[in-house]
Each structure stands twice: as structure tokens, then as C-alpha cells.
N, C-alpha and C positions, 0 to 999 in steps of 0.2 A: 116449533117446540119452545115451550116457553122455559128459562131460567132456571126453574123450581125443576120441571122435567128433566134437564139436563145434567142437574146437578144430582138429581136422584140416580142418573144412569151412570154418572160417574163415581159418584159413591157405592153403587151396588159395585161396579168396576174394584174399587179399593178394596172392596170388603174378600171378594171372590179372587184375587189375585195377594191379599196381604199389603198390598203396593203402603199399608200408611206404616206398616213396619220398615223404617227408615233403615236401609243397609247403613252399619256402622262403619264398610269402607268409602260409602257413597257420601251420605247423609249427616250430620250429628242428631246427635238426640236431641228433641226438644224438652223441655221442661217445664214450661206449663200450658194449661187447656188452653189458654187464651193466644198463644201464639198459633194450636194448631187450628182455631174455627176461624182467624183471622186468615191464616192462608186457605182455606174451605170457602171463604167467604169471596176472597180475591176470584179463585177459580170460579165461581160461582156466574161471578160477572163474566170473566173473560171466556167461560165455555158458551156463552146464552151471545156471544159474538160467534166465536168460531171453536167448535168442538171437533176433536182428531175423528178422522173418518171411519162408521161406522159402518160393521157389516152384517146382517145376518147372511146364513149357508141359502141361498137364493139359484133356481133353475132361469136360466136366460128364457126370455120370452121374446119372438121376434116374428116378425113376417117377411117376406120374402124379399120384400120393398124399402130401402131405408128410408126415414122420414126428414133427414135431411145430414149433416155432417156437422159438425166439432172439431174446434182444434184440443189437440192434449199434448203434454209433454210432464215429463217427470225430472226434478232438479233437484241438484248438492249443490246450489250453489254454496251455502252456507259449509262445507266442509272442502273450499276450494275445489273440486270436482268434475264443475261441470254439468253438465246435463245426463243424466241416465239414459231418458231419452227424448232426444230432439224433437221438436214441435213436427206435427203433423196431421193432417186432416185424417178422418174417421167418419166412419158412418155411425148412426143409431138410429135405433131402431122402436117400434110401439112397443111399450112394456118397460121398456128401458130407465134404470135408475142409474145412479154412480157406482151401483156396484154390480152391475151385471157388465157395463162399460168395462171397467177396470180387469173383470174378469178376463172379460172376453181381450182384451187389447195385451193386456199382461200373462193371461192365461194365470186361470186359477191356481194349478199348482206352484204357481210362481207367489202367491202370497198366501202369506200367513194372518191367519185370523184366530183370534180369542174373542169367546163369550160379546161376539158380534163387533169384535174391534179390530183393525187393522192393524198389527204388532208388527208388520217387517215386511221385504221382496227379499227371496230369495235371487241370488246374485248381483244387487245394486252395490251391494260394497266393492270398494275400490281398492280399502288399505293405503291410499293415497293422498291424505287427508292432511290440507296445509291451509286450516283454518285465519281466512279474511281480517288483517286490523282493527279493524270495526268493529267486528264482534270479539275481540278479547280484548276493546276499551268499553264493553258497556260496562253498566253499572252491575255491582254484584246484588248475590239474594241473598236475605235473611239465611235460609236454612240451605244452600246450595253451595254458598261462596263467592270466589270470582270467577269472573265470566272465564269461558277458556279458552287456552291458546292452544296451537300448537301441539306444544309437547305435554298439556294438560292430556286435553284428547288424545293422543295417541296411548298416554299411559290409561287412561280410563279405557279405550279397545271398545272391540262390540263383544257383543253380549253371548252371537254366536258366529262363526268365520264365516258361515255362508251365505251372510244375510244384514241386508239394514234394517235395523229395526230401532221401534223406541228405546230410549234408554244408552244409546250406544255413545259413546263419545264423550256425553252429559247427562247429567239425572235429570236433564227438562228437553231432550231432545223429542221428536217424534215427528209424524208424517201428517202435513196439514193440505187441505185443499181450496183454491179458493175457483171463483166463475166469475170472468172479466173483473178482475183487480175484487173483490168481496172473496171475503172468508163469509160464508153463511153458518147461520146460527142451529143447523142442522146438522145430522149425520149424511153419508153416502147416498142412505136408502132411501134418506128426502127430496135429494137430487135429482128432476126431470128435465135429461136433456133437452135443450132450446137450438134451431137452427143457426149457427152463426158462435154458438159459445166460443170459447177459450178457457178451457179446462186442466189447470195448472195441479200438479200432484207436487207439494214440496216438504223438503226434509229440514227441519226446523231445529237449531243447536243449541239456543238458549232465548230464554225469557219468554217461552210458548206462544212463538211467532214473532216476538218482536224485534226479531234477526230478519224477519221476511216483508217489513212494513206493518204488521199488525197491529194496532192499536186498540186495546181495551180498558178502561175503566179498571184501576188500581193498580193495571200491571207495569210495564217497563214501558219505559220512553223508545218507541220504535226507534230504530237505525234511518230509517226513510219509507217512504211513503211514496213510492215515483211509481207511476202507470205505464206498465210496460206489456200490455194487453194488445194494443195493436200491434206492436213490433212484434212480438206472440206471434200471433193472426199471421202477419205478411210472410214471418221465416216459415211459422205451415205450409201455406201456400207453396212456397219456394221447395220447400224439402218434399211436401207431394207433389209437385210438377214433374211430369215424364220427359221433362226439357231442365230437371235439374243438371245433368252432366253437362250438359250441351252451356249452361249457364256460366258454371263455373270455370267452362273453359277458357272465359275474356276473363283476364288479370284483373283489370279497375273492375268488374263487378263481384270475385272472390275476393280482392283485399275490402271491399262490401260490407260482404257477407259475414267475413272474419272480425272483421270491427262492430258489425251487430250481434254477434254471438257472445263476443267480448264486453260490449255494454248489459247483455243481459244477464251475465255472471257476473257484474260489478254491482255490492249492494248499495254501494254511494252515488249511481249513476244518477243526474239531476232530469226532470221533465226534458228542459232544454237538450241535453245531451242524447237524451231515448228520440223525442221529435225530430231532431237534426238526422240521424242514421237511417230514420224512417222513412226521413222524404229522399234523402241520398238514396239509399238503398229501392225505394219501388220504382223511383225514375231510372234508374239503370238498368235496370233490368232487360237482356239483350233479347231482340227480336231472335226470332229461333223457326224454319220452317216448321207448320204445323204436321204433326202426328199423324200417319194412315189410321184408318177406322177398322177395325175388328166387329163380326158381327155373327152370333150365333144362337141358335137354336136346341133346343134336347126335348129327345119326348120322355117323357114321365111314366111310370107306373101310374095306372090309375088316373091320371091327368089327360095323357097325351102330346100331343105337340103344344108345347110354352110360347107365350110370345118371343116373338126375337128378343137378345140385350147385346150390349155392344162395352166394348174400351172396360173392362174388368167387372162387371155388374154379373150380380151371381144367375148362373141358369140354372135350374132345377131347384131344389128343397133343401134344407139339413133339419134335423129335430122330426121328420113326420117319416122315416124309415121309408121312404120310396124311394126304387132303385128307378136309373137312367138307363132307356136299353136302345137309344139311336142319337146321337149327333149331327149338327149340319154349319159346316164354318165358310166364311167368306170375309176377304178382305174390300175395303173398300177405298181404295189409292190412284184418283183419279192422275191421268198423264205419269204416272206409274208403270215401269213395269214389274207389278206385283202381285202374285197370290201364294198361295195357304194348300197344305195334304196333310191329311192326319190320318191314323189309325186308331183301332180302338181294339182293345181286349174285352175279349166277350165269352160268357161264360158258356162250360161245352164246346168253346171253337177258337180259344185261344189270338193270338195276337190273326186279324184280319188286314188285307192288304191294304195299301194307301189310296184314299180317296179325296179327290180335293174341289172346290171352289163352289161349296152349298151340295155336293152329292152325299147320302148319308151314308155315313159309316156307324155299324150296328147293325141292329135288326127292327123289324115293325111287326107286331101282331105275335111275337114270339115269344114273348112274356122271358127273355133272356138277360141279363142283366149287366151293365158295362161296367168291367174291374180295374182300367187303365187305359191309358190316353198319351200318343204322341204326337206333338202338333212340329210344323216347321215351313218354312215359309219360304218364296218358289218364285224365280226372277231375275230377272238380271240388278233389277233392283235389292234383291234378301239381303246382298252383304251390308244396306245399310239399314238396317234394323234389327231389332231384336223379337222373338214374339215369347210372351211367360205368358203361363197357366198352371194353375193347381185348382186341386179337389176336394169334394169334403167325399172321406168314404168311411162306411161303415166300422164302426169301433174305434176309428182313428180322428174323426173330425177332420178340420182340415189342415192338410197335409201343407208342406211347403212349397215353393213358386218349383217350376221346371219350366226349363229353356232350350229350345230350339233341335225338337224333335229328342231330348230325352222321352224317358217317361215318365209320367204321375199318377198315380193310384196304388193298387196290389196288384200281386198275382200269389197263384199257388195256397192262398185263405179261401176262395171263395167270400169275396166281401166286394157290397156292393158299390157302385159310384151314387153320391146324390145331389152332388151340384157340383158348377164347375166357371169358374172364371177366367175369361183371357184378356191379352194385354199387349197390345205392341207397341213399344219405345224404339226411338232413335239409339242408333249401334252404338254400344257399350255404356246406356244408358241406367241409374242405379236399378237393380232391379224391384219390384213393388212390396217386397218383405223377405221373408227368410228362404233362403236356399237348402239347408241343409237336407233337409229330409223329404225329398217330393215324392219319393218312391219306394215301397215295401213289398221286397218279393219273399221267398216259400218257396223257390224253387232248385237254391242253390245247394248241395249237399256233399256229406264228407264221407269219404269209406278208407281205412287205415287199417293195417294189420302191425301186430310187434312178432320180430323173433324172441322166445323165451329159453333160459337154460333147461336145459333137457326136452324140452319141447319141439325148439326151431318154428317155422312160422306159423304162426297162428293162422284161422280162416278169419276171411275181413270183417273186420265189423263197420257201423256207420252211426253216424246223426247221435253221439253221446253214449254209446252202448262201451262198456269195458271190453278193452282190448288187453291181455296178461293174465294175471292172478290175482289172488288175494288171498291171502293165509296160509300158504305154501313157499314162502323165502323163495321165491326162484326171480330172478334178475330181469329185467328184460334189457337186450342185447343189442337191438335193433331196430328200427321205424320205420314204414314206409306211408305215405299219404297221400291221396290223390284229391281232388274235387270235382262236381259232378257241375256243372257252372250252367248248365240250362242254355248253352250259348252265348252268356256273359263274359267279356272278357277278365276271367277272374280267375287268379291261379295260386298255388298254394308255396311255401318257401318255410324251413324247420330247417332249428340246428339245433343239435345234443351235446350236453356236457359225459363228456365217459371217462370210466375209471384210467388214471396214468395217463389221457390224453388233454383230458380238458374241456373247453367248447370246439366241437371239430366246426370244418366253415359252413355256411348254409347247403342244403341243398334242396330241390325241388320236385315236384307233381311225382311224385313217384319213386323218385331214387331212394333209395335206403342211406339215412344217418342210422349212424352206430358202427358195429363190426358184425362181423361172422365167422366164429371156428376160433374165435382170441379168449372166448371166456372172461370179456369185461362189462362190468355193467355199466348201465346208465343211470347218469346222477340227476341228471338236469334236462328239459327243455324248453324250447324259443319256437314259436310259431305264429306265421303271419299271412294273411292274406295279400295276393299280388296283383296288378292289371291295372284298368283304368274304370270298372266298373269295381273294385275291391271296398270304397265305400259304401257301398249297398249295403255292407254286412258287418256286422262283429265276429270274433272266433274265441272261443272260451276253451279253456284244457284244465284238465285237473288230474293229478297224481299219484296214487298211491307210493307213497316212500317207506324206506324198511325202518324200522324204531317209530315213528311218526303216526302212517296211517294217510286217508285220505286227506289233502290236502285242501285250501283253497283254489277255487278257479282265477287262473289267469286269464290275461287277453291281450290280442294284437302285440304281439312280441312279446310282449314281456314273461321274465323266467319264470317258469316254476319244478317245483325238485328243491334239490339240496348242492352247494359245494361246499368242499373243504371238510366233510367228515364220513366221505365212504360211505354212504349209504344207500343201496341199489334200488331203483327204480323198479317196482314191481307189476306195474298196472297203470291207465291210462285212459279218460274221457276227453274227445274232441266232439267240440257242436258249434256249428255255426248259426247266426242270429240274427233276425234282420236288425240294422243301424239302430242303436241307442233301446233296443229293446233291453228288459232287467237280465242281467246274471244270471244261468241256470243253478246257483249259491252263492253261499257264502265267497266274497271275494279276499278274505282275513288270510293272512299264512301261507299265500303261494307260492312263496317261495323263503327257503334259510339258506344262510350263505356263512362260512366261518371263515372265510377269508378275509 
């Protein structure tokens, strides 16, 4: 993209954002034309080097097969920080630009985009922010001031709490990219990954990059210029190695590690300095027994049986809605004694027994569809390894890692499996991405009754349905709860605020909080899910209170109701939800308190 283009896309930018109406807390006003096409003119040059990454709303295109890997990582160093995130190899794929990358690594809800421009990540801010010497000795700007320090930044703040974005900290901050030490003179979308890159996402605090080494024509005299691409590269390596734990467990190769991560947040670090840690650091690196091999197969809708893939390589599809309706797993651990049983959830027939060492688990010819997946691993050898796997299933994408015969997929949606990856590291080895969510069930359910004044017990209701009254002043007196757990180790635990008593103490799966035959009402309630399966789920409750009205939904304890002004609890919704799913409402107002 040539100059003139670039400066047209950032100008349209200006026009459609206001951005040249200079905030009067940010900014000063300028005063004549000529200072402001002299700074138009600056940008001019310095975007036709490196322009902030560009996005349009773009559908990931991929095939099944990645076409090779990339290292990426995402950095504050410039806001003392640290790394967002730490270097690590990645795949990519045919189709693949910088912003389908980004998407897919950061996951799109995680950034925010304007009028095809990358304005922020949601969650990279730190609020932790103890801006570098360096950069609050550069030189000042014309219309900006001085460079900022510290307590500049902190009082300038972000723009919004839950997010870094342009603008934050400094009126020239923003989020730049560059591929093996180059800032390129394109946007995201120009970006075609190359096997072997290094793919650096950075957060830029003053002089539009030249806090980062950037150098362009008019602009600021960079801080430094040092190549820090390979040490990049090597800590990837390191950080996706399934022999990271095992690594860091020799002293002299973690005080290493710790001094090249240390060099890479320092923006005055010399060539010499980055080469010295680099060659210390890959010649250290401790010899580590080699990994067992994982090895597995899926038949396909429509497909069939897949070639084998092995050690985390996707089996099946995601993007072309074909369900998985057979698996077949095997370890491969020669003078080992090791193997692999899994089962699979299958639809119509529910969780199937354990099958192991390439027997399939599922069906063939049945056109039935696989919902979930426990894999774990068999031997006198098991306890020293770990085996993860996750899935991509229908409506959800993919899900997060699961370990060592949990489970991963759905149940209770009817939603199908369509690919699936496994993975076996050395015992208590990092696991290969996120844990939290490997699993969503549909099967777990609530049934609650209230005693009401003049009524006494209500019949049960369940799954968000009102339990009490509404519009008839009558109290409710008393609560009983039970949960329907599917088998799940998961149990329920409520405690109630009541009139002249207070919060009385927890009680559980069924016992009744409150009173009976005292004619006190209920002010307030706490309710939580219990067990060692109780993260599967969230638990939502909402109120009807007397003067008020329906309240917001609470969750996982926390109160809702009223204390300290008498007002009776009349009415009552409980529903439980699978993990981090949204609110069944509003979560405003769940609770008042006058105490």
C-alpha cells in the first residue's frame, strides 16, 4: 500500500471518528493550518512505514491441515507490564491473514474493532502500569507535550476499564505490529503468514512506535533499534515445548529463562546483550526424556474414517458442520508400560462404556453423532503423564483442554462433536491452552418449593419457574432446594436472611432455611452450588421483594433480597446454567442492604 493510500485510510479514520478534534483535556488547540498538515504530513511518512493494524469483520478460512507455524506474542513492555502474552508457536493456516490469526489466537470477542481498525483487547490492561526511564526521557511533541511518566500515565487512565486500547495512558499510544523485527507498511489484512515468522503484537506509549525501536522519517528518534526476533523465536519454542515443566525444573536453566524474559522487557537491551542470553539460554537447555505418542483416528459424517493424526493435530472438521460418530485411540510408548480407554457420549445412548487401545468407541454406519469424550490413560506407567484433549462442538467452537478422563464436549443440548485433539505431556506438565471450560452439560437441574403466609408449602417448581406470589403481600416463610445432578457430584447449600433473626447458617439439598408457624418473613437469600463437579455450572436467583418488585439476578452466593428495612420476600426464581453462560437478566439491583 503505497503512502498516499494509507494516509487516505487514516484520514478517512480522522474524519469518521472526529479523532482531529483535539480533546481540550488531552490535546491543546492548535492555531494555525500550517502546524496541523505539517503534523498530517509527518504521519504521512511514518504510517507508509508502519500503520496500527488494520481490520475488516473477516470469516476465518482454513483447511484442515496447517500450513506451517508462527511464533506470536503480545507485549506492554512499554507500560512496565510485561508480556500479555508470552511468545508461542501457533499454526496457520491457507487463507490466513493477520487478522483472522489474531482472531482466532485471541478470539474475536476479545478485540475490539472500529471501521476496520484495532482500538483495544479486552482484558490486556493491568492497571499496573510503571512506565520505563527511557520513555519519559524522550523528547516531547509539538502538540502532545512531554513524553510520560508514571504518574503522567496513570492520571491520563484508559479510556475504558476493561480494555487496552488506543489512546490510553497517552494521546499517541496504540497497538502496533511488526514480522521478524519490521513494522510493515500495511494493515493486518496484508499480512500473509510465512512459515518460521515471529509475529510480535505491541503496545506503543509514545512517539507512534518509537518507544518500540521504530524509526520513520520525521518522527522521533527511536529509544533503540535491537533485534530481538530470535530470542522471540527460541522462548516460543521453549514456552510450546511439552518438556517446558520438566525444563524449568533445573535452577541454572530457569534463572535462564528469567534473564531472557528480563532482556526482552528492557527497551535499552544492546544486540550484544539479546545475543549473549540467546546463546546461554539454547545451549542450556536440559535434555528431557522424549514424550509418548498419541495416535488417533475419527470417522466423519460424510467422510468416513480420517487419516490417523497424532501428539495434538486436529481430527475431524470445524467450519463444515459434520458431526464425529466413532473414535479410535492408541498410545504409542515403546518399553512403556502404557495405554489409553476412552468413552464417548453418543447420541440416543448416552455415555458408552470404556473402550481402549484402537477399539472404537461410537458407532459405524449409524449416522449417530458423538457429544462428548473421556479419555485417560492405563499402566503402571499413567502416573507419569498427563493425557489433554479438547473439541470443537457445535455452537460452541472449541472448547477448552480436559484432563485425564474428565469430560469434554456437551451433553443434554444435543450438539454435535467435529474435531478433536489429544495430547500427552510428562506428569504435571503446562497444560496446552486453557482449562477452564472443557465441558457443557444440560443435564443438571433445580426443583425448590417456598412456604408462603396463609398458604404453607407451595408444590415444587423447577429450572427458573416462580416459586411464591406476586401481587398479593404474602411473605414467603421458608425454602427448601434440592438439585437434580445427573450423577454429578454437585449439591446445593442456601442460607436466608429472616425477619428478627438475621442471616440464619447455611443449610443444604433439601432442608428447609427459614421458619414454620413463627410468622416471619424472609428478607434475603445466599445460594451456592456444592461438590467437586459444581464448576460445570453457574446458579442465578432473583427476588421478588415487597416495595421494590423483581429484583436482579444474583449468582454463586452472592445476596440478593433486602436487609435492614423489613421488607418481605415474596417470590423467588432459581436456574442453573452451564459455566460462563449469559445471565437469565439483568444482573443490576440484586441485592439492597441498609445496614
Amino acid at each position: 500500500m503505497t503512502a498516499i493510500g494509507v494516509l487516505f485510510l487514516f484520514l478517512k479514520e480522522l474524519e469518521e471518528n472526529n479523532l482531529y478534534k483535539e480533546s481540550e483535556r488531552k490535546v491543546k488547540k492548535m492555531s494555525k493550518i500550517k502546524q496541523f498538515m505539517s503534523m498530517i504530513l509527518t504521519l504521512a511518512v511514518f504510517f507508509s512505514y508502519s500503520i496500527p493494524a488494520m481490520a475488516a469483520d473477516t470469516i476465518e478460512t482454513q483447511t484442515n491441515d496447517p500450513l506451517g507455524t508462527i511464533t506470536i506474542a503480545v507485549e506492554k513492555f512499554t507500560l512496565g507490564e510485561g508480556y500479555y502474552v508470552e511468545p508461542i508457536e501457533i499454526p496457520y493456516y491457507s487463507g490466513d491473514t493477520g487478522i483472522t490469526v489474531l482472531n482466532r489466537f485471541l478470539d474475536s470477542g476479545n478485540i475490539v474493532w472500529k471501521s476496520n481498525y484495532l482500538v483495544g483487547i479486552i482484558g490486556a490492561q493491568a492497571g499496573e502500569v510503571n512506565v520505563p526511564d527511557c520513555i519519559s526521557k524522550m523528547e516531547s511533541h509539538t502538540d502532545f507535550g512531554e513524553a510520560p511518566t508514571t504518574a503522567t500515565a496513570l492520571a491520563e487512565g484508559l479510556t475504558y476499564p476493561n480494555r487496552l486500547s488506543e489512546k490510553d495512558y497517552s494521546p499517541m499510544s496504540g497497538w502496533m505490529y511488526s514480522v521478524d523485527n519490521d513494522f510493515p507498511g500495511y494493515g493486518l489484512d496484508g499480512y500473509t503468514p510465512s512459515d518460521g515468522d515471529v509475529f510480535r503484537l505491541q503496545f506503543t506509549l509514545w512517539g507512534y512506535g518509537a518507544d518500540l525501536g521504530q524509526d520513520f522519517q520525521g518522527g522521533m528518534t527511536p529509544i533503540n533499534e535491537t533485534d530481538k526476533t530470535e530470542l522471540t523465536r527460541l522462548l516460543g519454542e521453549i514456552n510450546s515445548s511439552p518438556n517446558k515443566s520438566q525444563y524449568l525444573k533445573d535452577a541454572q536453566f530457569k534463572a535462564l529463562y528469567d534473564q531472557a524474559n528480563g532482556i526482552m522487557e528492557n527497551l535499552e537491551a544492546t544486540n550484544k546483550q539479546v545475543q549473549n542470553i540467546y546463546d546461554q539460554l539454547k545451549a542450556g537447555i536440559p535434555a528431557v526424556t522424549e514424550s509418548v505418542s498419541c495416535t488417533y483416528q475419527t470417522q466423519i459424517e460424510n467422510v468416513g474414517w480420517q487419516a490417523v493424526k497424532s501428539n495434538g493435530e486436529t481430527s475431524g472438521t470445524f467450519g463444515e458442520s459434520l458431526r464425529l460418530e466413532g473414535i479410535k485411540i492408541n498410545i504409542d510408548a515403546p518399553g512403556k508400560d502404557l495405554g489409553v480407554e476412552y468413552q464417548t457420549h453418543v447420541e440416543n445412548l448416552g455415555w458408552q462404556g470404556f473402550k481402549g487401545n484402537g477399539d472404537l468407541s461410537g458407532t459405524e454406519g449409524k449416522c449417530l453423532r458423538l457429544e462428548g469424550i473421556q479419555i485417560r490413560l492405563t499402566g503402571t506407567d499413567a502416573d507419569k503423564y498427563d493425557i489433554y484433549y479438547r473439541v470443537h462442538a457445535q455452537d460452541y467452537g472449541w472448547l477448552d483442554w480436559a484432563k485425564n478422563g474428565a469430560s469434554a464436549g456437551t451433553e443434554g443440548f444435543g450438539l454435535r462433536l467435529e474435531g478433536i485433539e489429544v495430547k500427552v505431556v510428562q506428569k504435571d506438565a503446562a497444560a496446552p491452552g486453557k482449562t477452564n471450560r472443557p465441558f457443557v452439560t444440560g443435564n443438571i437441574h433445580l426443583n425448590y418449593q417456598t412456604h408462603v403466609e396463609n398458604i404453607g408449602w407451595q408444590e415444587l417448581k423447577k429450572d427458573g419457574a416462580m416459586s411464591g406470589t406476586s401481587g398479593k403481600s404474602l411473605r414467603l416463610e421458608g425454602i427448601k432446594i434440592n438439585v437434580d445432578n445427573a450423577g454429578y457430584d454437585v449439591g446445593i447449600s442456601y442460607q436466608t436472611h429472616i425477619q428478627d433473626i438475621g442471616w440464619q447458617e447455611f443449610r443444604t439439598n433439601g432442608v428447609m432455611s427459614g421458619t414454620e408457624g413463627e410468622s416471619k418473613r424472609l428478607e434475603g437469600i445466599r445460594i451456592s452450588l456444592t461438590g467437586a463437579d459444581a464448576d460445570l455450572c453457574d446458579i442465578y436467583y432473583q427476588v421478588h421483594a415487597e416495595n421494590i418488585g423483581w429484583m436482579g439476578w444474583a449468582k454463586n452466593g452472592a445476596s440478593a433480597g433486602t436487609e435492614g428495612f423489613g421488607y418481605r420476600l415474596e417470590g423467588i426464581r432459581i436456574v442453573v446454567v452451564p459455566k460462563d453462560a449469559a445471565a437469565p437478566g439483568s444482573s443490576e439491583s440484586a441485592f439492597v442492604s441498609n445496614n
